[in-house]
C-alpha positions as CSV (number, residue, x, y, z in Angstrom):
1,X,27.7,-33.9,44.0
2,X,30.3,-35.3,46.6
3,X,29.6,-32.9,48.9
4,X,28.2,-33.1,52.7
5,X,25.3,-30.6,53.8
6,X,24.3,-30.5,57.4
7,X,20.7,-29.8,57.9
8,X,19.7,-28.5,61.5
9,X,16.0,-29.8,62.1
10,X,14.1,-32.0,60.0
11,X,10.7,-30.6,60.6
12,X,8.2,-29.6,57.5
13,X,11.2,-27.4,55.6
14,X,14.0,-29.4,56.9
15,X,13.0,-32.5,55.5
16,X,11.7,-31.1,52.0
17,X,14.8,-29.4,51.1
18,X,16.5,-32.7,51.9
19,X,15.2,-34.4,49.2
20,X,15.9,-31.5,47.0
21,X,19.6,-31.8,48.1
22,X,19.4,-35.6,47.8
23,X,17.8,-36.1,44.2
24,X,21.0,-33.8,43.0
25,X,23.3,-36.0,44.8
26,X,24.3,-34.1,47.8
27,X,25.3,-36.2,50.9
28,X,23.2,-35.1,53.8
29,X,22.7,-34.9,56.8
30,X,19.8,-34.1,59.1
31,X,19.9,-33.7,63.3
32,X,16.7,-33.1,64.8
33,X,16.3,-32.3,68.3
34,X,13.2,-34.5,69.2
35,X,12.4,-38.3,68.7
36,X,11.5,-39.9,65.9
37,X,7.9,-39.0,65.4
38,X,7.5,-42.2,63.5
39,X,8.4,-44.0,66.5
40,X,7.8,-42.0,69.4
41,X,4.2,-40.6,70.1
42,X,5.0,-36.3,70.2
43,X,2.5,-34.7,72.5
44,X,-0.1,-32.6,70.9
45,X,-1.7,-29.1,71.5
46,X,0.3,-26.9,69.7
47,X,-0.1,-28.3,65.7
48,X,-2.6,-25.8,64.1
49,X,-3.4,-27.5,61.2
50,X,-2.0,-26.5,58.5
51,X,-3.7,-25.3,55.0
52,X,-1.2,-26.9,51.7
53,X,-2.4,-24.5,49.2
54,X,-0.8,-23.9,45.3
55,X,2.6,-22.7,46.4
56,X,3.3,-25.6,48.3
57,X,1.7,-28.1,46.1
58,X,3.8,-27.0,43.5
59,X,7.2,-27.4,45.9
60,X,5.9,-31.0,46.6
61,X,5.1,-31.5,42.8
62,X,8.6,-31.0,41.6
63,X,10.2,-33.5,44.0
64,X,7.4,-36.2,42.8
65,X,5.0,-35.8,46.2
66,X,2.0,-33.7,45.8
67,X,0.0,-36.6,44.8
68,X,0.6,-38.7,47.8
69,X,0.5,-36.0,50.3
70,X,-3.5,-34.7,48.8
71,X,-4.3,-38.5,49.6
72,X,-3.9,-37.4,53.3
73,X,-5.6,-34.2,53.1
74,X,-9.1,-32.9,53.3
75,X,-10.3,-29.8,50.7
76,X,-11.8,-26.8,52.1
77,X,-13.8,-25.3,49.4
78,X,-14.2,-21.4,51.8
79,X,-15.4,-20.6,55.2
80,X,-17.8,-21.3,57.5
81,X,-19.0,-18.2,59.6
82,X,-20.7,-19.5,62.4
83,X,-22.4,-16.4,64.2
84,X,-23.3,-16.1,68.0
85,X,-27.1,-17.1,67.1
86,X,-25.4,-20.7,65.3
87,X,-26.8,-19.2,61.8
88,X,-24.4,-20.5,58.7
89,X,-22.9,-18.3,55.9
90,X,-20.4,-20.3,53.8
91,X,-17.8,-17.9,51.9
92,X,-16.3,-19.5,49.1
93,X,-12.8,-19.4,48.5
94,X,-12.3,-19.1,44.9
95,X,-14.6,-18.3,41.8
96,X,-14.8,-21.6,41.1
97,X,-14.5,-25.2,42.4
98,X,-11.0,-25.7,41.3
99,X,-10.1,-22.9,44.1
100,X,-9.6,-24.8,47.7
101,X,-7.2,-25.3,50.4
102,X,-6.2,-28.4,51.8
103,X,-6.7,-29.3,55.3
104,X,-3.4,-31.6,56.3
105,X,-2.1,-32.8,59.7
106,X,1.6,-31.3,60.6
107,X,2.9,-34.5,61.4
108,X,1.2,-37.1,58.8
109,X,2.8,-34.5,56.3
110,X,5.8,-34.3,57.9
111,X,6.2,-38.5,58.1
112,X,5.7,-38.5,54.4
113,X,8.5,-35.7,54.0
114,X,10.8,-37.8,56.3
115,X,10.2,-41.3,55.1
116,X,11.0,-40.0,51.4
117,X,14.3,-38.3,52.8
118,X,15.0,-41.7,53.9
119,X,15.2,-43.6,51.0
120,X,17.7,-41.8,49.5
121,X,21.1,-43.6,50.7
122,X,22.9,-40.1,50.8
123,X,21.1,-39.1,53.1
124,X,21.1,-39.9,57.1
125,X,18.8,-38.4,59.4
126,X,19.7,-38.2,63.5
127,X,17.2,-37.9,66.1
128,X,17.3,-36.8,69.5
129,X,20.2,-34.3,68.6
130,X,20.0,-30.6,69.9
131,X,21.7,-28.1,68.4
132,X,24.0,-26.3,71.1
133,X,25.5,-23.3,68.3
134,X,28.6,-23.3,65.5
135,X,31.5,-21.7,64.4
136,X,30.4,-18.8,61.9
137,X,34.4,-19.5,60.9
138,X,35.2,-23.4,60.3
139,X,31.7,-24.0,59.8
140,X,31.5,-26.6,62.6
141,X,27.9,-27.4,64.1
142,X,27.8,-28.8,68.1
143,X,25.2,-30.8,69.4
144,X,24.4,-32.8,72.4
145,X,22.6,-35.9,72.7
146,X,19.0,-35.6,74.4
147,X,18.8,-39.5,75.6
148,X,22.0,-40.2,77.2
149,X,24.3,-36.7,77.0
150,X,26.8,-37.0,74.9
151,X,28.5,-34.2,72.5
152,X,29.7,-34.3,69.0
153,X,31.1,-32.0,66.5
154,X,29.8,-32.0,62.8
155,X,31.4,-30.3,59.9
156,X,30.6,-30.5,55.8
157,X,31.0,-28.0,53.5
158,X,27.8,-26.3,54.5
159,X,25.0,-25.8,57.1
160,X,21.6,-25.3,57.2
161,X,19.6,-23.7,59.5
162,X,15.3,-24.9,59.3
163,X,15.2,-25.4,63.1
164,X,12.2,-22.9,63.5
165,X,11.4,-19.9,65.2
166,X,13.8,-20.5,67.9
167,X,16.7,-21.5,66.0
168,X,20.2,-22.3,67.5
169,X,21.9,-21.6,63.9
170,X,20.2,-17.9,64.2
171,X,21.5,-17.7,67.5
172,X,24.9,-17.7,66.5
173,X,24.2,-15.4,63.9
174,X,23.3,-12.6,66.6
175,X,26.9,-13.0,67.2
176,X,28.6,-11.7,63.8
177,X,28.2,-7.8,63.0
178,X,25.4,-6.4,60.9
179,X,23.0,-8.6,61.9
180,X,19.4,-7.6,62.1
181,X,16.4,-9.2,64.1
182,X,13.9,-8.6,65.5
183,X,10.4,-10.9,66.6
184,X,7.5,-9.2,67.6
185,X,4.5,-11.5,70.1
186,X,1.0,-10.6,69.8
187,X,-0.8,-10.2,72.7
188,X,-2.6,-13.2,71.9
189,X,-2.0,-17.2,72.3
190,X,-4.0,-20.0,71.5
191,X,-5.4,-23.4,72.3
192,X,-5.9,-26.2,70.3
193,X,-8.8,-28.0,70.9
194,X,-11.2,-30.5,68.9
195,X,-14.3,-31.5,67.9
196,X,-14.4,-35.3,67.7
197,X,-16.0,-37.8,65.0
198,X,-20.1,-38.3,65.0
199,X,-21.1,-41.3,66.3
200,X,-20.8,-44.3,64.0
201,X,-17.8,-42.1,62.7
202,X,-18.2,-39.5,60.1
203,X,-18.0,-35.6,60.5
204,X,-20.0,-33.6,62.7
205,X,-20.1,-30.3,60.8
206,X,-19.5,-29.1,57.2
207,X,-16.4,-31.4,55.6
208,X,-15.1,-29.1,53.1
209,X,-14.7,-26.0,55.0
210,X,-12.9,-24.4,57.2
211,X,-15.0,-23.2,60.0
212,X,-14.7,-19.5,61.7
213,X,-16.2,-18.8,65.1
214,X,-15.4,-14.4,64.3
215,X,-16.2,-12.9,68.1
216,X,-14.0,-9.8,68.1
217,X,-10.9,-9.9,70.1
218,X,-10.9,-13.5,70.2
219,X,-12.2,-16.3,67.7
220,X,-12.1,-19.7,66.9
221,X,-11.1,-22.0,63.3
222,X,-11.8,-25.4,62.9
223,X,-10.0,-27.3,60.0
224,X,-10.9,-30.7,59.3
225,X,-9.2,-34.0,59.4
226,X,-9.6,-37.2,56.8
227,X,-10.6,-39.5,59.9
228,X,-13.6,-37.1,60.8
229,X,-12.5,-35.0,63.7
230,X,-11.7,-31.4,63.9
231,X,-8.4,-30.1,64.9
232,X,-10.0,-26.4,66.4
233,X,-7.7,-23.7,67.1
234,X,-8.9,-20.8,69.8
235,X,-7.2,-17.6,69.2
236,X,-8.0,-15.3,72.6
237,X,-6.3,-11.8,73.8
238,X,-4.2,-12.6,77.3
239,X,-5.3,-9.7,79.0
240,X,-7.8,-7.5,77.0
241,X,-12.0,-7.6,77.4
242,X,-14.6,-9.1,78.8
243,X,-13.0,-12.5,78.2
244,X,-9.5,-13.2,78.1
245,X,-6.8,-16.1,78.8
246,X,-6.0,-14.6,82.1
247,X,-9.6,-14.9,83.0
248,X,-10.4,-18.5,82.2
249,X,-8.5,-20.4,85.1
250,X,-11.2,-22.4,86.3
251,X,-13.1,-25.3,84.3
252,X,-16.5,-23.3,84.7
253,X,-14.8,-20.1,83.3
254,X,-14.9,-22.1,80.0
255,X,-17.8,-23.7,79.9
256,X,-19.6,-20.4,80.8
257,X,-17.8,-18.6,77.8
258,X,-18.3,-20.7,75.4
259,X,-22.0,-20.9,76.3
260,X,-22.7,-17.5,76.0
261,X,-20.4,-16.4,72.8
262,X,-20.1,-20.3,71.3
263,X,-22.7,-22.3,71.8
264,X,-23.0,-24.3,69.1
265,X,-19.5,-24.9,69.3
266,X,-19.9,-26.4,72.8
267,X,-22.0,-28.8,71.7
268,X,-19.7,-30.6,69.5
269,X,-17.0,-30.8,71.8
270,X,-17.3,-32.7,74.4
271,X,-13.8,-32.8,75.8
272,X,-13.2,-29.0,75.4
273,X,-12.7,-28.5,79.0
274,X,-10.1,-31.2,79.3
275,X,-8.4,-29.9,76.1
276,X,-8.6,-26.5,77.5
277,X,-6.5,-27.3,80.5
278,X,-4.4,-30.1,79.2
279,X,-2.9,-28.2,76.0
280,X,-0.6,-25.9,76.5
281,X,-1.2,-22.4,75.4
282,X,0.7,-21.2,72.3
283,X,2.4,-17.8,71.5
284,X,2.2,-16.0,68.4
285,X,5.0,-14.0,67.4
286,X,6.3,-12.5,64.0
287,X,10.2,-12.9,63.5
288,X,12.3,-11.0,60.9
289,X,16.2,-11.2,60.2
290,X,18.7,-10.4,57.9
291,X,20.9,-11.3,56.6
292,X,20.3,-14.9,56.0
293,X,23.5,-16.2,55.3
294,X,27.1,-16.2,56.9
295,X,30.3,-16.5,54.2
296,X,29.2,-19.0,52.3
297,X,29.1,-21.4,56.2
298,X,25.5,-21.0,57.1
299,X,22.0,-20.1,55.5
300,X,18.8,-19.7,57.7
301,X,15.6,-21.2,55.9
302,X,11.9,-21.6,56.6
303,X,10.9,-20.3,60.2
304,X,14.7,-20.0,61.1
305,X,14.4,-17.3,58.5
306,X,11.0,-16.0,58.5
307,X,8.4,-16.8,61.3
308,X,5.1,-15.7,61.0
309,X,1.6,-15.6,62.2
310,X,-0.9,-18.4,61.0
311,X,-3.4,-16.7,59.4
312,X,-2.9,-16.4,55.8
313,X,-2.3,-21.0,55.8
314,X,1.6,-19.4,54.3
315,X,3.9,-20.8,56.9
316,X,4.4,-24.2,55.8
317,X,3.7,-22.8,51.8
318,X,6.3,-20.3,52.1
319,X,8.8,-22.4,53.6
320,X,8.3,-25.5,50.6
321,X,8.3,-22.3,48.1
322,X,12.0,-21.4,50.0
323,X,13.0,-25.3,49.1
324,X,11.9,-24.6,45.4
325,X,13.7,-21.6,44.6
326,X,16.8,-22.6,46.3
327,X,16.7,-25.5,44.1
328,X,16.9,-23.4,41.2
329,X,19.8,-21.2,42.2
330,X,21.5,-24.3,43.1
331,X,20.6,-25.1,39.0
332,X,22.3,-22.0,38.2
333,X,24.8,-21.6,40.3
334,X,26.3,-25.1,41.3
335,X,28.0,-25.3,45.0
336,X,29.1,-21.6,44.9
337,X,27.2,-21.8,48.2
338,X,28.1,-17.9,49.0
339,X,26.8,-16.8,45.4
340,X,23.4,-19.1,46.5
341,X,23.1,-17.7,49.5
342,X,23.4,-14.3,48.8
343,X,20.9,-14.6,45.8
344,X,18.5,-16.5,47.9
345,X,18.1,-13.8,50.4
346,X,17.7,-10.7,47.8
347,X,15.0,-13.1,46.2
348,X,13.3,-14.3,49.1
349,X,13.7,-11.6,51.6
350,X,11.0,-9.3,51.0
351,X,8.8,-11.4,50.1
352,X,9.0,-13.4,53.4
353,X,8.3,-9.5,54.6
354,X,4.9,-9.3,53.0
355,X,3.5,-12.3,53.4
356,X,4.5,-11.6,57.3
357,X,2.7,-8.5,56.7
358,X,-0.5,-9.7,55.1
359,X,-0.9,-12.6,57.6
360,X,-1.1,-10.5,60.2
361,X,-4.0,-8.4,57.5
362,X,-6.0,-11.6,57.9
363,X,-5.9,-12.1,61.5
364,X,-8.2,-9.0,61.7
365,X,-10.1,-10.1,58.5
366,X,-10.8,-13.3,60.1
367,X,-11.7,-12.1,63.4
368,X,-13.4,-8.7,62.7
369,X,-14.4,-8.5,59.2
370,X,-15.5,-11.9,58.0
371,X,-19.2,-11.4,59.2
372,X,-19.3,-7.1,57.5
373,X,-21.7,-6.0,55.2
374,X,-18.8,-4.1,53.3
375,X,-16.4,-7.3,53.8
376,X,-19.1,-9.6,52.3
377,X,-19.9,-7.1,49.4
378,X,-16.2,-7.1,48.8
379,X,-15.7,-10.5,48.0
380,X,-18.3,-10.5,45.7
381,X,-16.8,-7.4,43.8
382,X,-13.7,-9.7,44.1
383,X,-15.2,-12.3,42.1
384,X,-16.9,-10.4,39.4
385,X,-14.2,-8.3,38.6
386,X,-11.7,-11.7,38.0
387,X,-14.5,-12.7,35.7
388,X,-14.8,-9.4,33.6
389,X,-10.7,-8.4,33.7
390,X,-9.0,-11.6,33.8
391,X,-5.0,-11.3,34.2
392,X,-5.8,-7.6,35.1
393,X,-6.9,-8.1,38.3
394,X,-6.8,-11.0,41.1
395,X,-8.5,-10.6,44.5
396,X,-5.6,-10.3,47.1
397,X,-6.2,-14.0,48.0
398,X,-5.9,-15.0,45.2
399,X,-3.0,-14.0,44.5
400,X,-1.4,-15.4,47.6
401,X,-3.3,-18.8,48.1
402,X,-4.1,-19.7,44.5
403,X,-1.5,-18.4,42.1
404,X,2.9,-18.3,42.6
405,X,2.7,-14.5,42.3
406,X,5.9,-13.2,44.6
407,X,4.2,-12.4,47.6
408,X,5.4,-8.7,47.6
409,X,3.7,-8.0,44.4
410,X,0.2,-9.5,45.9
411,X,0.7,-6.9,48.9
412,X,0.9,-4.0,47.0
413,X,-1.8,-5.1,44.6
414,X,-3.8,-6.5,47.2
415,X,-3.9,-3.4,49.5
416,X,-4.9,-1.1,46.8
417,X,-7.7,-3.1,45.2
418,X,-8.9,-3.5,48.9
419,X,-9.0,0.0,50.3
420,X,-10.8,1.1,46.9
421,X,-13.4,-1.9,47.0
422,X,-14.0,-1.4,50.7
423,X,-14.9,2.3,50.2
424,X,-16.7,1.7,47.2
425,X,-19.2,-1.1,48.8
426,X,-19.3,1.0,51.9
427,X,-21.8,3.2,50.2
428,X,-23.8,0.3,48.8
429,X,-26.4,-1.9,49.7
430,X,-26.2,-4.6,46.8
431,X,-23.5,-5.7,44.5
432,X,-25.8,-4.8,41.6
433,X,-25.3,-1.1,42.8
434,X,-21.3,-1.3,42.3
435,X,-20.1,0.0,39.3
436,X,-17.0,-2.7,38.2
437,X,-15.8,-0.2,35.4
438,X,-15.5,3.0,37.8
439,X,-13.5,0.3,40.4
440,X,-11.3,-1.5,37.5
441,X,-10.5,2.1,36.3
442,X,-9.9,4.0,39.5
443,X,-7.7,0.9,40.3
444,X,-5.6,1.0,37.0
445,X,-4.7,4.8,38.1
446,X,-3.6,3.8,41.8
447,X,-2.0,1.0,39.9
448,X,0.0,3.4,37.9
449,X,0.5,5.9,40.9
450,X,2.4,3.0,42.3
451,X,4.1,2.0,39.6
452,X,2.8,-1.1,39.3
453,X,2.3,-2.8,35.8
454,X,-1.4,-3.5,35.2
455,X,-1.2,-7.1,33.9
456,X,-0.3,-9.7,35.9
457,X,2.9,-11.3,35.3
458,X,1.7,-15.7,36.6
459,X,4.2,-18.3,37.2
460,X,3.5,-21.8,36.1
């Protein structure tokens, strides 16, 4: 292919889908507002970690990379609830040990992605290059230098928006007519914090899991890291209850709160007051747009597209799955970029929807219902009823963090094989008590209500 793609942002989908463009011969080229990470040390506090999990594993596997990036990352095998009383359940993730998520660093994946990109020599990436807009009409990109000032106009034959959740190239898209956004901010925001490595090095808490402090209106994950630390995440309402963010503004407000409703927590992190104060305090927010694409001139990918909340690990995953499948319609459809475009969006659009919708299902999971009698009944049903109906049914998890099923099918699955199980083990005391041929059957008719088929349809 002799033609030139502009890519604006070479973060975690930026940099992926440049080696998709590369390896079929596309010149490209990437401008990314802030320094070379490689070279210039990026401040931390707002990373999360992120969870690579089978969607994204399979993106990196078909560009050659999933091997070298697991090197890098830590398995979690389920959860770790710790209670207020320090006691331990552990929640697997899957039925069996094939089944985990993988604890990664944002920006070790992300030099992998970028140093990949890079030996391609179609492909140039520019640093320290904001985006200032475009022309929805010629196709022309602006930016302005971030070191010394300077401006430039870029043009190819077209551009690509993964510059996140605040995207410039969506910006300009507010512009043209029939355009629909909108981003919704929880009234929460977050910390990140950490617990370091024992002494002598090593971990200081359970390596293969990701750890869940569940208090209600606030809580805090821990995922782990291969050096030994713990990248910690504390999810707290601004305004709301007993604690809140507005309420811890001195350095004994946090040590008091996380003595009474942490404790164990405090004691492996010595710096958390320092952390507390010297990270900034992140906002979660939902964004949703459409359509994605202008003419054939501009496409919005990844965040830029489709921002969501953290807690389903499908950010990253959803994005790399985005990279796959606009591979393929390239496959199909050559450089009939408007054709792509449009195709990409019907495919990709409501399923960026549910997995929005089902992330924000697992924030209050994570926080509220991780630690219930019900809940912890209902994963077991989940389990035996995978082992007794295979294909037929798939917990809602599953389905999302283990298998390629579109995410809108594992919503509409997921929600009616949870609201039946829930009520079910509500009026139980042990899972020997549940009757798994009553639940599979009265399922299969809310299955068929829906009109939903009853066998699974899995991707390989």
């Amino acid at each position: 292919m002799s033609q030139k793609v502009i890519i604006v942002g070479a973060g975690l989908t930026g940099s992926l889908l440049t080696i998709y463009l590369a390896r079929r011969g596309f010149n490209v080229e990437v401008y990314e507002r802030r320094a070379d990470m490689r070279i210039v040390n990026i401040s931390a506090g707002k990373s999360i970690n992120l969870a690579l999990s089978t969607r994204g594993i399979h993106a990196l596997d078909q560009v050659g990379l999933a091997e070298e990036v697991l090197k890098t990352a830590v398995a979690m095998k389920g959860r770790m609830i710790h209670s207020n009383k320090g006691e331990l359940t552990f929640q697997p993730y899957g039925k069996n040990e094939n089944e985990y998520i993988n604890s990664i660093s944002r920006k070790d994946l992300n030099v992998i992605l970028m140093n990949e990109a890079e030996k391609f020599p179609n492909v140039q990436i520019y640093f320290n290059q904001r985006c200032t807009g475009m022309s929805l009409e010629t196709g022309e990109a602006y930016f302005v230098n971030e070191t010394h000032g300077g401006s430039s106009v870029v043009s190819g034959d077209t551009v690509i928006g993964t510059d996140g959740s605040a995207s410039a190239i969506r910006m300009e898209f507010l512009r043209s007519k029939h355009f629909n956004f909108s981003q919704s901010y929880e009234n929460y925001g977050y910390k990140e914090l950490t617990i370091p490595t024992a002494e002598g090095g090593g971990f200081r808490i359970e390596k293969n899991a990701l750890h869940i402090w569940p208090r209600g209106s606030y809580m805090m994950i821990a995922l782990p890291n291969v050096e030994g630390d713990f990248t910690c995440t504390l999810f707290m309402n601004y305004e709301n209850g007993e604690y809140n963010l507005n309420k811890l503004v001195a350095r004994t407000d946090v040590t008091q709160f996380f003595q009474k409703v942490m404790p164990d927590a405090l004691e492996l992190m010595p710096e958390l007051v320092d952390d507390f104060f010297n990270n900034p305090t992140g906002s979660l927010l939902t964004i949703k747009c459409y359509p994605w694409n202008i003419n054939g001139k501009a496409l919005l990918m990844g965040d830029a597209a489709h921002a969501i909340l953290p807690f389903f690990g499908q950010g990253m995953n959803c994005g790399f799955e985005d990279c796959y499948y606009f591979d393929k319609l390239i496959e199909k459809h050559g450089t009939d970029w408007q054709k792509i475009f449009e195709e990409f969006g019907k495919l990709r659009k409501e399923n960026a929807d549910a997995i929005a919708e089902l992330a924000l299902e697992n924030f209050v999971e994570m926080r509220d219902l991780v630690a219930h009698k019900d809940f912890l009944l209902k994963k077991k049903a989940d389990v035996l009823l995978e082992e007794r109906y295979p294909e037929r049914f798939i917990s809602k998890y599953a389905m999302v963090t283990f298998h390629r099923i579109p995410y809108a099918i594992a919503m509409k699955r997921g929600q009616i094989q949870d609201r039946i199980l829930m009520e079910m083990c509500s009026k139980i005391d042990s899972i020997d008590e549940l009757n798994l041929e009553e639940a599979f059957d009265r399922i299969k008719t809310e299955f068929a209500k829906a009109g939903i088929e009853e066998k699974l349809k899995l991707e390989v």
